[in-house]
C-alpha positions in Angstrom: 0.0 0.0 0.0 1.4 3.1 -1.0 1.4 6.4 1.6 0.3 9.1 1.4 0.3 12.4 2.4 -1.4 15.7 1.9 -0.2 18.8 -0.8 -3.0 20.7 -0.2 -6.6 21.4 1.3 -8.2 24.5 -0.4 -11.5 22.9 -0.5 -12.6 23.1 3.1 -15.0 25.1 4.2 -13.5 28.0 2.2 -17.3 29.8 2.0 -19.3 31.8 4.4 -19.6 29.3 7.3 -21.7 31.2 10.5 -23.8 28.3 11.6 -22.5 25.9 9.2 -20.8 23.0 11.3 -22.2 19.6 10.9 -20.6 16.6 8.9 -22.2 13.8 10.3 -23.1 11.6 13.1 -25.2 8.1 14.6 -27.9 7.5 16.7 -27.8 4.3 18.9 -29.3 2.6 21.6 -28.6 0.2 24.7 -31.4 -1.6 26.7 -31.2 -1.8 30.0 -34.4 -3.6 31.0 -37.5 -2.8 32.3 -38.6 -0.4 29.5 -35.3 1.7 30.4 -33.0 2.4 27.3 -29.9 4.7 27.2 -29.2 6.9 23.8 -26.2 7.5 22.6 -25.3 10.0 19.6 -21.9 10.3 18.6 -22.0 13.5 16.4 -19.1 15.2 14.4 -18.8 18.9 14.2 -16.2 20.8 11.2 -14.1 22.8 13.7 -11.4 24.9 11.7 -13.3 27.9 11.7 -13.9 29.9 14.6 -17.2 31.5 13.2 -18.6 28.2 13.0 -21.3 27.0 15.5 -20.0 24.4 18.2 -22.1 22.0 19.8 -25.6 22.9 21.4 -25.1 22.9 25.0 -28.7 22.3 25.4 -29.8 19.9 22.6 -33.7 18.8 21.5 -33.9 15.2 21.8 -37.9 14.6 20.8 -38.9 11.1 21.6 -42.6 9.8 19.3 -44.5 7.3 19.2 -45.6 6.1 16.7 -49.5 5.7 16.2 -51.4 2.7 13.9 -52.5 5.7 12.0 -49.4 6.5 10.5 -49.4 9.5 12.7 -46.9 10.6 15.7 -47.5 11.4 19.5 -44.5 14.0 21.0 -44.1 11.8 24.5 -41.1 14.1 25.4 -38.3 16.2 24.6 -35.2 16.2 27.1 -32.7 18.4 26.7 -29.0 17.2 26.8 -25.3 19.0 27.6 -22.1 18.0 24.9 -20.5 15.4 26.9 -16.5 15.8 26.5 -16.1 17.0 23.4 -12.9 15.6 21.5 -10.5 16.6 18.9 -10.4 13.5 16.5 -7.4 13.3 14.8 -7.2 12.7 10.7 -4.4 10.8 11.0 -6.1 8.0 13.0 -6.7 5.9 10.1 -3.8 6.0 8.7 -0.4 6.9 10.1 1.2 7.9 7.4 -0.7 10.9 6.3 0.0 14.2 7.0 -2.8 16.6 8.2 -2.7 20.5 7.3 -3.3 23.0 10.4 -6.7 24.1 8.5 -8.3 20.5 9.4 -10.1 20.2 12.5 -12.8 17.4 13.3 -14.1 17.1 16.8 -16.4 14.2 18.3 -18.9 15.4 21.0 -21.0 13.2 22.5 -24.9 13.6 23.7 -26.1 10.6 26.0 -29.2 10.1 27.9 -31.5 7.6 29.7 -34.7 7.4 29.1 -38.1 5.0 30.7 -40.7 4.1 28.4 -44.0 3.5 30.1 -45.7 1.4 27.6 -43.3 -1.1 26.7 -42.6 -3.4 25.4 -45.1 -1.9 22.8 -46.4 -3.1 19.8 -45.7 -0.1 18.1 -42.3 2.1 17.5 -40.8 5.0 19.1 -38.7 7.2 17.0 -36.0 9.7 18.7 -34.4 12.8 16.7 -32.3 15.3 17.0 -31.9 18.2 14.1 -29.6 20.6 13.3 -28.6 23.3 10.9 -26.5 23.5 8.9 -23.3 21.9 6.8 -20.7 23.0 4.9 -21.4 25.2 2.0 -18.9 23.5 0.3 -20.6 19.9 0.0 -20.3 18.9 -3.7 -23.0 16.1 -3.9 -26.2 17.3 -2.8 -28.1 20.1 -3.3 -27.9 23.5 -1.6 -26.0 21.8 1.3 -25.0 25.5 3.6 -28.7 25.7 3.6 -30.1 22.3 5.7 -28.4 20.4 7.9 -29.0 16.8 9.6 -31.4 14.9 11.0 -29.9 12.2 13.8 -32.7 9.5 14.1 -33.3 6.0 15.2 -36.5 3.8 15.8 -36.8 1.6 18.4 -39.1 -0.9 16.5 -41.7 -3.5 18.4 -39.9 -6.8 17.6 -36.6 -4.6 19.3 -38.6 -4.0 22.1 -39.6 -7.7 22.6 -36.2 -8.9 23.1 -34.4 -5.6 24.7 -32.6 -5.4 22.1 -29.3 -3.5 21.9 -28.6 -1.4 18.6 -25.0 -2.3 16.1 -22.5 0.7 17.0 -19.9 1.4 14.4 -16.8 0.0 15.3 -14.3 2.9 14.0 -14.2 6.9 12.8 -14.7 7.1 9.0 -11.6 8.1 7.4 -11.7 12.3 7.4 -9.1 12.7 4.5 -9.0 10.2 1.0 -7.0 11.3 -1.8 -7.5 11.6 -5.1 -7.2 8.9 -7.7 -5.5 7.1 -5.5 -7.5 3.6 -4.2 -8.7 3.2 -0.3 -9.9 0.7 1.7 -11.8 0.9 5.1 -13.9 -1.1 7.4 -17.0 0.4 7.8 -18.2 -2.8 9.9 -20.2 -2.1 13.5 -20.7 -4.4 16.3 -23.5 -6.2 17.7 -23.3 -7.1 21.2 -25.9 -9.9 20.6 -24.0 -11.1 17.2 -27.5 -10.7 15.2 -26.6 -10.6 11.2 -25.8 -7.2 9.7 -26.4 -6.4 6.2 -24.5 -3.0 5.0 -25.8 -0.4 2.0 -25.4 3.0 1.1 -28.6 5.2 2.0 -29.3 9.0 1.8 -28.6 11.3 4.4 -31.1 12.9 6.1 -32.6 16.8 6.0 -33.0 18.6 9.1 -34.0 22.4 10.3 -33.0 25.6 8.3 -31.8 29.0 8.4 -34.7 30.5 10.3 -33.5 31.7 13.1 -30.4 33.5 11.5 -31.8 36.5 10.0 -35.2 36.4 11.7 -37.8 33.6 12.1 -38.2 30.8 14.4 -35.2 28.8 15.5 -37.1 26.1 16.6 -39.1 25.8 13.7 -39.1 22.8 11.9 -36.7 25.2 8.8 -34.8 26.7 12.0 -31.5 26.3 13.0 -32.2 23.6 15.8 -35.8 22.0 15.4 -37.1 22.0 19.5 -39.4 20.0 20.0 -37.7 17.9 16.6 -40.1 17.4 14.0 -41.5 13.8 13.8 -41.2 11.2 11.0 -41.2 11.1 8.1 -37.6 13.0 7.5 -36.6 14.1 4.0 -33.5 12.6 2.3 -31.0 14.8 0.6 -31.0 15.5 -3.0 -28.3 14.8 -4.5 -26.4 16.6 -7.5 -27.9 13.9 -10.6 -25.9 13.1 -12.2 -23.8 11.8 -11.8 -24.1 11.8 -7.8 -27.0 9.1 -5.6 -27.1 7.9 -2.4 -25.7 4.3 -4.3 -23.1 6.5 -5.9 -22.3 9.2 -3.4 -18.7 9.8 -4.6 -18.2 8.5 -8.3 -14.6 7.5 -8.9 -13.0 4.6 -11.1 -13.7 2.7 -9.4 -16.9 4.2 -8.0 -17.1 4.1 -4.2 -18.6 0.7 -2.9 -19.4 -1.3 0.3 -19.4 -5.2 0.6 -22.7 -5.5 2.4 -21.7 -8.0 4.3 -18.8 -7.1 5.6 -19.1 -3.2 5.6 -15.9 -2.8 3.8 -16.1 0.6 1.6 -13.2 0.7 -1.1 -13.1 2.9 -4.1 -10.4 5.3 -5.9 -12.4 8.7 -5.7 -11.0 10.8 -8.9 -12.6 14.1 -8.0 -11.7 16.9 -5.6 -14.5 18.1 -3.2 -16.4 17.3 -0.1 -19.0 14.5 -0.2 -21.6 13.6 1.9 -22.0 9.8 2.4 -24.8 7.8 4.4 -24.1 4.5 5.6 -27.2 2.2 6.8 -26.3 -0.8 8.5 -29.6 -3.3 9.0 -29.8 -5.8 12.1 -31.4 -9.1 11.7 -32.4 -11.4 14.0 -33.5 -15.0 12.7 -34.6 -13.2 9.6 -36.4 -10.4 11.1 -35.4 -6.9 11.3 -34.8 -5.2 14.8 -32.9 -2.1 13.9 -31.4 0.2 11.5 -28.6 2.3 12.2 -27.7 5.4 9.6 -24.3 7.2 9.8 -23.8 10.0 7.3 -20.1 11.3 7.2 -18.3 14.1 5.1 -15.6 12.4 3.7 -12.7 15.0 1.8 -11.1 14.4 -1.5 -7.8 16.1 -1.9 -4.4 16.1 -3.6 -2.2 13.9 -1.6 1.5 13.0 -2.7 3.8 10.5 -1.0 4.8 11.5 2.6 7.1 8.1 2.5 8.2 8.1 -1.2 10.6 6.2 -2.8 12.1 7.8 -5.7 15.6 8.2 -7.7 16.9 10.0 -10.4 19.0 8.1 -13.4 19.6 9.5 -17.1 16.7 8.4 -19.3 13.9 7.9 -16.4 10.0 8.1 -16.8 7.5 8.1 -14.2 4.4 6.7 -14.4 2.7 6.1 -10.8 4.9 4.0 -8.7 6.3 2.4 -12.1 10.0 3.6 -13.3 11.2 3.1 -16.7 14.6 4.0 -17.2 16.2 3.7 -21.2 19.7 3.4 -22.3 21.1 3.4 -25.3 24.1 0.9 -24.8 25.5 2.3 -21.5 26.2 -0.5 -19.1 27.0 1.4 -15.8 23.9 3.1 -14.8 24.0 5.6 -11.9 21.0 5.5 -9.7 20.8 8.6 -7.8 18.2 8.6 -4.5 15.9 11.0 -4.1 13.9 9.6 -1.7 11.2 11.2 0.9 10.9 10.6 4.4 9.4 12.7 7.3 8.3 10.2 9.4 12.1 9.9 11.0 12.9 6.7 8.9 15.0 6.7 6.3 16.0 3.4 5.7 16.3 1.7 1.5 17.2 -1.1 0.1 17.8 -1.4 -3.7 16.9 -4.9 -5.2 18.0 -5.8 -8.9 17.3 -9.3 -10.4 20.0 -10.1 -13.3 19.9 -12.9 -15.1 19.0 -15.7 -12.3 20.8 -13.6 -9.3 19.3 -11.1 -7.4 21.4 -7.7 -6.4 20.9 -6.0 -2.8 22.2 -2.8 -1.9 21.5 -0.6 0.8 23.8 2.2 -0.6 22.4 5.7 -0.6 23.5 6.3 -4.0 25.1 3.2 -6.7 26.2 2.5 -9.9 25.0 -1.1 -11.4 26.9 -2.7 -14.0 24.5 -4.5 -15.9 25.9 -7.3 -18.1 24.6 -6.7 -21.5 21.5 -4.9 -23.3 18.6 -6.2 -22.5 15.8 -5.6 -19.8 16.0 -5.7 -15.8 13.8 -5.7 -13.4 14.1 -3.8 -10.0 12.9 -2.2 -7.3 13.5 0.5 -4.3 12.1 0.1 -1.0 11.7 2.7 1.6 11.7 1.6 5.1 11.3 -1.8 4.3 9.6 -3.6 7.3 8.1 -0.6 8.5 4.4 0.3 8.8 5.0 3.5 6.8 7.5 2.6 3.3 7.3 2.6 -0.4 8.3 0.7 -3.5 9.4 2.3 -6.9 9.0 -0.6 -8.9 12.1 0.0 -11.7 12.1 -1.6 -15.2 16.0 -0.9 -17.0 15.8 -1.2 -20.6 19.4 -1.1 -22.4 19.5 -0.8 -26.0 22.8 -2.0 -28.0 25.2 1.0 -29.6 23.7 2.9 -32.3 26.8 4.2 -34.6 26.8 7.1 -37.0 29.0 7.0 -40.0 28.9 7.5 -43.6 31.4 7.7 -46.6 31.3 10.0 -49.6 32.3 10.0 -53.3 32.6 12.7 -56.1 34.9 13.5 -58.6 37.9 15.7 -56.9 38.5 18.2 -60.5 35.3 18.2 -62.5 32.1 19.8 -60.8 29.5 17.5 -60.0 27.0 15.4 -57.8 28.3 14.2 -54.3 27.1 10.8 -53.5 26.9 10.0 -49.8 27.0 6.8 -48.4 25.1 5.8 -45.3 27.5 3.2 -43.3 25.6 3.4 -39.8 24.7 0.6 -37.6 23.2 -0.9 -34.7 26.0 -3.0 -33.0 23.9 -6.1 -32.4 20.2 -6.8 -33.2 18.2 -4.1 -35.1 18.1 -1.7 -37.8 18.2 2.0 -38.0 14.6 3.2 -38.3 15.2 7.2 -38.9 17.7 9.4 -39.6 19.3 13.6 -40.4 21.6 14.6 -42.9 22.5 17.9 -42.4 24.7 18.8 -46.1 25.0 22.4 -46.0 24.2 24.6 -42.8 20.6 24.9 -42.4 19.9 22.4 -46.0 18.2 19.3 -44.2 17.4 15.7 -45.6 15.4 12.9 -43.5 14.3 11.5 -46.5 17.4 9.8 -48.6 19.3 7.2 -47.0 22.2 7.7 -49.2 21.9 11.0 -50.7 23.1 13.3 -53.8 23.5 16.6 -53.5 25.1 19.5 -55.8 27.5 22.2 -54.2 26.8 25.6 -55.8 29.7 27.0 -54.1 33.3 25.7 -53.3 34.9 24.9 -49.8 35.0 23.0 -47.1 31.4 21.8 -46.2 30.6 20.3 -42.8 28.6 17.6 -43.4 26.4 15.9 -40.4 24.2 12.9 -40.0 22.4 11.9 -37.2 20.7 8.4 -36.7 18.1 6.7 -34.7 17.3 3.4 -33.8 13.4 2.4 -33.1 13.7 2.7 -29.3 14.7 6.8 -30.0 18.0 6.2 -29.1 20.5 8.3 -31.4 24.3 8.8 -32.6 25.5 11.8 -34.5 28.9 12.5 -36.9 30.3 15.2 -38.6 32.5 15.2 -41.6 34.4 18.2 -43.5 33.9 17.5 -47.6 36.5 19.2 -49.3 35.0 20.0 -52.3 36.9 22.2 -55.0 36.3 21.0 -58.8 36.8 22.9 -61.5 33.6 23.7 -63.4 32.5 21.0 -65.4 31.5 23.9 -67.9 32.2 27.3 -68.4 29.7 29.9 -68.7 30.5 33.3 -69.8 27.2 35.9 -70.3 28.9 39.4 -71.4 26.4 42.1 -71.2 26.5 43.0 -74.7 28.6 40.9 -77.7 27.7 43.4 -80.9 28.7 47.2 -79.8 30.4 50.4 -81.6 33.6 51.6 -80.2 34.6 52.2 -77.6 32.9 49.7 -75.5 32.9 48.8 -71.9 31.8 44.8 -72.0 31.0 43.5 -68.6 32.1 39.3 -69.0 29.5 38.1 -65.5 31.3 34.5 -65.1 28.4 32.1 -64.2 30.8 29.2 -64.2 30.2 26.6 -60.6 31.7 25.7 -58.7 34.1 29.2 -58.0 35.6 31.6 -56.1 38.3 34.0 -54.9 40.2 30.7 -53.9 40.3 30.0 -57.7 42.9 31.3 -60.0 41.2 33.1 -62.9 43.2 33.9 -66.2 41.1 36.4 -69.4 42.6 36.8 -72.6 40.1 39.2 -74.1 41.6 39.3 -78.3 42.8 42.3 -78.3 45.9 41.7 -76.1 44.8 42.9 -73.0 44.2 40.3 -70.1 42.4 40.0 -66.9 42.0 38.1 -63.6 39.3 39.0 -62.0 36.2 36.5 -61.7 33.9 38.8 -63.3 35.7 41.9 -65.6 34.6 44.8 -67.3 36.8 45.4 -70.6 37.5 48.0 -72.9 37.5 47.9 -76.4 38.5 51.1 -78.6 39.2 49.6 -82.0 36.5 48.0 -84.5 37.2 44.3 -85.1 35.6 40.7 -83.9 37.5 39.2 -81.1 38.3 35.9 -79.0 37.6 35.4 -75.4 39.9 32.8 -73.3 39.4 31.7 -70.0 41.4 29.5 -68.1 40.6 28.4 -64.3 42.7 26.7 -61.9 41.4 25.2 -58.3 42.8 25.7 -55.3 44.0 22.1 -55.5 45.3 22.4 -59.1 42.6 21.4 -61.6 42.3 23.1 -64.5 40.2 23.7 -67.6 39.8 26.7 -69.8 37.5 27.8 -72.9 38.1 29.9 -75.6 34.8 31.6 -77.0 35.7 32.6 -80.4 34.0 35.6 -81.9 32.6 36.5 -79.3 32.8 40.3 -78.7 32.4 42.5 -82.4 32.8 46.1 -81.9 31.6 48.0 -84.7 32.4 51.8 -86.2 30.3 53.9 -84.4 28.1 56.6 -85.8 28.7 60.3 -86.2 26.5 62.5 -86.3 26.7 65.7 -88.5 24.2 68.0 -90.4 23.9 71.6 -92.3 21.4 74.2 -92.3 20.4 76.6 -95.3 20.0 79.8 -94.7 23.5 80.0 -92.5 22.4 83.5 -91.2 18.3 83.2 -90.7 16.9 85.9 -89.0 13.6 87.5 -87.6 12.9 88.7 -91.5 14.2 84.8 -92.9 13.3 82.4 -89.9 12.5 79.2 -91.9 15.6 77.4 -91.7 16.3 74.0 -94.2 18.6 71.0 -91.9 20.0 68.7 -93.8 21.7 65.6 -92.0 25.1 64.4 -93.1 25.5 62.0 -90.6 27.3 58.5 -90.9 26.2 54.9 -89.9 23.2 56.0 -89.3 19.6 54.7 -89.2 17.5 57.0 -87.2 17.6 60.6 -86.5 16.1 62.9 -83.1 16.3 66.5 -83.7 16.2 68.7 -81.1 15.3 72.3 -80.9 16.7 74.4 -77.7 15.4 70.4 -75.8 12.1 69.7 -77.1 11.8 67.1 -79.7 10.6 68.9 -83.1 11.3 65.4 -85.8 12.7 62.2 -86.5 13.6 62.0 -90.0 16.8 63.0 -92.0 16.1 66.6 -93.0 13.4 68.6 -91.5 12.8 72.7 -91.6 12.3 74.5 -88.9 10.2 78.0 -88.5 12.4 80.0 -85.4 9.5 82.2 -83.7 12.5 84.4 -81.7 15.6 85.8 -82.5 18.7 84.7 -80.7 20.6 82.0 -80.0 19.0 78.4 -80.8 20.2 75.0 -79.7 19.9 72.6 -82.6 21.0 68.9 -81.3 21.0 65.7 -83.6 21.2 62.5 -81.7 21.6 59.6 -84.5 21.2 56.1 -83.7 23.6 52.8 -85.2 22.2 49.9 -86.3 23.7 48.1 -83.2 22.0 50.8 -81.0 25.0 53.2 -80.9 24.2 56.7 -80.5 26.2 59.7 -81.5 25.3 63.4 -80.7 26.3 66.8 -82.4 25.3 70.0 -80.9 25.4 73.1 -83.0 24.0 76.5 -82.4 21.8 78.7 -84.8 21.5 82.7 -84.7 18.8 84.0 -85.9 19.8 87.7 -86.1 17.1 90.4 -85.4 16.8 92.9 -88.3 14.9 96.5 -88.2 14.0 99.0 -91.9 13.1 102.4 -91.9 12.5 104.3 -94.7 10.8 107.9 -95.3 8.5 109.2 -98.3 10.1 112.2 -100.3 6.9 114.3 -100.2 3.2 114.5 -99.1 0.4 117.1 -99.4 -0.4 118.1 -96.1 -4.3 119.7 -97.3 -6.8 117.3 -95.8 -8.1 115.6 -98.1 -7.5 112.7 -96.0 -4.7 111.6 -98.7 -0.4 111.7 -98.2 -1.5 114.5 -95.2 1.3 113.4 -93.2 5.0 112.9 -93.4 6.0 109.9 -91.6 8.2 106.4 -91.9 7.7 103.0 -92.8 9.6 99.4 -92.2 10.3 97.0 -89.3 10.9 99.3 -86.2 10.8 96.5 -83.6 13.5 96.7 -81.8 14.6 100.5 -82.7 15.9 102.7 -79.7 17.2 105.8 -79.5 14.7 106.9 -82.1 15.6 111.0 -83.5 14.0 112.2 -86.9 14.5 116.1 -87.0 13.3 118.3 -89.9 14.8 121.5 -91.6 13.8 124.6 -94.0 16.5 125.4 -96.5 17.4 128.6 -93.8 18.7 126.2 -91.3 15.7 126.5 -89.2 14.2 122.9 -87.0 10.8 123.0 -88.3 9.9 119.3 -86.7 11.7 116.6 -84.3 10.4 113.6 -82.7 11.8 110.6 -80.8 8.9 108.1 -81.6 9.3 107.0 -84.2 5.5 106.3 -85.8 5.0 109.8 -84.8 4.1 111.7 -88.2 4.9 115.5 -89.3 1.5 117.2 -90.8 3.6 120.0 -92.5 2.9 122.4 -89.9 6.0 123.9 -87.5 6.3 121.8 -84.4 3.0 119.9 -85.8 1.3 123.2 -84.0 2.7 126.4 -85.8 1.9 128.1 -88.5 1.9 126.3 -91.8 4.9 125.6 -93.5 5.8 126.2 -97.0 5.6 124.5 -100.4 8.9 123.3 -101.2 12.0 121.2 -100.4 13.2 120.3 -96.6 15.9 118.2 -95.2 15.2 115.0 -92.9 17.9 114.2 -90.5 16.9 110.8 -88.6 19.4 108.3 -86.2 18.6 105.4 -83.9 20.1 101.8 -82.6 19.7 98.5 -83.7 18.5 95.9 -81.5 22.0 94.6 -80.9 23.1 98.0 -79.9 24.2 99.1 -83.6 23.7 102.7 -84.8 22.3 103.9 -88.2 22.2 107.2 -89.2 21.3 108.9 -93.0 19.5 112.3 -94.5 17.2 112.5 -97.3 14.8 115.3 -98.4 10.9 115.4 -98.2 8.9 118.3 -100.6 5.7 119.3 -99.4 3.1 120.1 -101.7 0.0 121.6 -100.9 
């Protein structure tokens, strides 16, 4: 039997508990003749909370008869004192299990004596005591902080004929059971007179209230203590269905159960809580029945753990219950470290191994077997063997043989190609390897191939790892470093352009595998120059169709080379030229002819001053402003070569003035003024002065669309008929000066 003891008690009576105090008890009697009887009730109060009520000092007994109408005569209630009440301790039942200081169950006591006039009688007496309340806390029946109990027993006719003397319960219930773990108690009683008793579960009964708490009558039939007690009949609990009964009070797995002849209760209760549970034992006497004697009990379900406990440590241990498995993969010597519990003062162990047809015993704390082979052992550790209080870990060794990691690889050493890798691992003895790892490149992972092929990309030394297991999980890892330094098996060259116009920069991006800085790289590019670089960017400045060599060597000397013939042309490149007609345009001739003269051309962009104005040979082109112009011809090669001239175009501003040599200043509305003509945008410094033959300024302006109307200062009198001098100067738009004299004759 395994011992137990407790981790932890959060269950009881955690709630509200004022008034709430009552987990069980049983009525009995003892005849003393003549119609005298003595009552005894043996009742058990939840004491670990102060608040709680403790026993009545003054308890209710009410003693009925019972009439042949079914109904009940009150003969008398006597009123009895707690008689020694006593601490009961948990423990009691079982020695080896520790109690936590929140657990307190006391026994109290009520007895009396008591004459019946009428007796023996032909019909029963019943006597009760009721009481509210239990704990809150119950789990199997209904609304339990709110009823409590009713302690009965009837002292039946054919018990009366004989003087009969009741079955009393020969221990205290077990207070504390724990959880999934199996028990086993004697619920039996004793019969002074040796009648035959017949055991089976039965509900417990209801009895008082709460009235009486809050307001109300306590002595009600719903108060807290019943006085006088209410008569028969007396309501049985309901219990929480399902999955809870009275024939089922606890569950479990087993479910709780009781030999009903022997009283024995067993079960392993697999849930936590606090359970009510009535026990009826029925006396018999030559097959009729004298008495029946209830006891209902709060039994307390709670996580226990082994306060004797044998246990160890060893590499490759599980734990199931009391059962250790311990695995090894092909060590021999097995350390067995003990961890054992004991707070009981005893400390004692013995170690028990049975090899082969011999049996091992060691009483060493701590030991290393030597077992002889693989193979499986049996074993055991025992606690305090001989004592009252011990425990056995029952120890099954399982050794495995050697699982071995190893494998072999092939490639060839100078020409680029698959590695093959060859699994060599083993079991050294009977088996097979049922799973394994390869690891061929950091982080690149195969559990799939047993003897795999894999293609480096890049040269080097690669660590290689396998790992292996055998069907019992037990595993063997090894590494390898793969040198692994071909040569490619071909070369790839991919230049970024093989057709260009000269001078060109070709980029040669080598694509060849395996390779690297290790390498030595040797370029002939055709036009003597040479390279070593793994990737080079080469100049070409002559036309012409050239050969590219490449030779590699490998760090460990292997060699190859390629020579890619014709494979960079560089072509004459395109130049771009062009004319224009007129050479000198201007603001009077702006449409100017351009004519390309370009060579190895096949398409044309002409630019004017940066906008795109065609895309054909020769264009014309219609210059809106004077100035300078941009003019810029991109041409294109076949081969997509582009040449660019740039050339600038002035289109010169040009100004005209000219003067009429007469006008008839009458008013007839025709030739009445005297003024210029021409292009004048762009004339400054405008001066047109007029003279009589005597020297004399008849006119002068500085605008120059201002007209003369023959009169002096355009206000005067009027001049003459006849021949005057015109005097008229300005600047050019670019700054240059013109200057001239004519005559005008005005005719009126």
């Amino acid at each position: 039997m395994k011992h137990l003891y407790l981790l932890a008690f959060s269950l009881l009576l955690s709630g509200p508990i004022f008034s709430k105090h009552i987990i069980g008890g049983a009525l009995t009697y003892e005849c003393l003749g003549g119609g005298n009887y003595r009552f005894t009730l043996r009742m058990y109060r939840d004491c670990s909370d102060p608040s709680g009520a403790y026993f009545d000092g003054s308890a209710p007994f009410s003693i009925y008869k019972e009439n042949a109408n079914g109904t009940y005569t009150l003969l008398e209630t006597i009123y009895r004192n707690v008689e020694s009440p006593e601490d009961i301790d948990p423990s009691d039942s079982n020695p080896c299990v520790e109690v936590p200081p929140n657990v307190c169950v006391q026994e109290g006591i009520y007895s009396f004596e008591y004459h019946f006039a009428d007796w023996p009688s032909t019909s029963s007496y019943h006597i009760t005591y009721q009481r509210c309340c239990r704990n809150a806390t119950v789990s199997n029946i209904e609304t339990p902080g709110q009823v409590g109990a009713t302690f009965t027993v009837e002292l039946t006719a054919a018990a009366q004929a004989v003087c009969n003397n009741s079955p009393v319960y020969s221990s205290f219930p077990p207070i504390l059971l724990c959880v999934n773990e199996p028990f086993v108690y004697d619920h039996s009683a004793f019969d002074a007179e040796g009648d035959q008793l017949v055991y089976e579960f039965c509900s417990p009964l209801l009895g008082g209230g709460q009235s009486g708490l809050g307001g109300g009558n306590a002595d009600a039939c719903n108060g807290i203590t019943p006085d006088p007690a209410c008569p028969p009949p007396y309501e049985e609990a309901n219990f929480v269905n399902p999955p809870y009964s009275p024939f089922n009070p606890m569950g479990g797995n087993p479910q709780l159960s009781i030999n009903s002849q022997t009283g024995l209760l067993t079960g392993t209760p697999n849930t936590l809580g606090q359970f009510s549970v009535a026990i009826c034992v029925k006396e018999y006497r030559n097959g009729q029945l004298l008495s029946t004697i209830r006891r209902d009990f709060q039994f307390n379900v709670l996580i226990c753990d082994a306060l004797v406990k044998a246990d160890f440590v060893t590499p490759g241990l599980t734990i199931i219950g009391d059962d250790y498995f311990v695995k090894s993969c092909n060590k021999l010597d097995l350390p067995f470290q003990n961890q054992s519990v004991s707070n009981i003062g005893m400390d004692s162990l013995q170690w028990e191994f049975f090899i082969n047809s011999d049996t091992f015993i060691y009483d060493d704390e701590n030991l290393v077997v030597n077992f002889p082979s693989p193979g499986v052992y049996e074993g055991r550790l025992v606690l305090n063997p001989g004592f009252q209080c011990n425990d056995t870990a029952h120890i099954t060794v399982e050794i495995y043989p050697e699982v071995v990691a190893d494998f072999g690889y092939d490639y060839d050493t100078c020409v680029a190609g698959p590695v093959t890798f060859l699994n060599r691992s083993a079991i050294l003895g009977a088996g097979q390897i049922a799973r394994w790892e390869w690891e061929l490149e950091p982080g690149l992972k195969d559990s799939v191939q047993f003897n795999p092929t894999y293609v480096y990309v890049e040269p080097g030394t690669k660590p290689v790892s396998l790992q292996v297991w055998d069907e019992h999980g037990c595993k063997d890892d090894t590494t390898r470093s793969v040198t692994y330094q071909p040569v490619p098996a071909i070369i790839f060259v991919k230049p970024n352009d093989t057709i260009s116009c000269a001078p060109a920069l070709v980029f040669f991006n080598n694509k060849s595998s395996p390779l690297d800085e290790t390498y030595q790289v040797n370029w002939s590019f055709g036009d003597g120059e040479r390279g070593t670089e793994i990737s080079p960017t080469h100049s070409y400045l002559n036309t012409g169709t050239y050969d590219v060599r490449l030779e590699i060597t490998s760090p460990i000397g292997c060699y190859t080379d390629t020579t890619f013939e014709d494979l960079v042309q560089i072509l004459a490149p395109p130049i771009a030229d062009f004319s224009y007609d007129p050479t000198n345009p201007s603001n009077l001739a702006p449409l100017v002819t351009f004519m390309e003269e370009s060579q190895n051309a096949v398409h044309w962009d002409w630019y004017v001053d940066g906008k795109l104005v065609a895309q054909q040979p020769d264009f014309s082109f219609n210059f809106l402003d004077t100035g300078l112009h941009e003019v810029k011809l991109v041409v294109v090669h076949p081969q997509k070569c582009l040449d660019t001239l740039v050339q600038f175009i002035d289109v010169t501003p040009e100004v005209t003035y000219y003067l009429p040599n007469a006008f008839t200043p009458n008013e007839d509305t025709v030739n009445d003024f005297f003024v210029g003509t021409g292009v004048t945008r762009g004339i400054t410094n405008f001066n047109l002065s007029i003279w009589d033959r005597y020297g004399q300024k008849i006119f002068e302006t500085n605008k120059v669309d201002e007209p003369w109307n023959g009169r002096l200062g355009n206000e005067g009198r009027q001049a003459q008929n006849g021949l005057y001098l015109c005097i008229v100067s300005y600047t050019g738009p670019r700054g240059e000066p013109f200057s001239y004299r004519g005559y005008a004759t005005l005719l009126r």
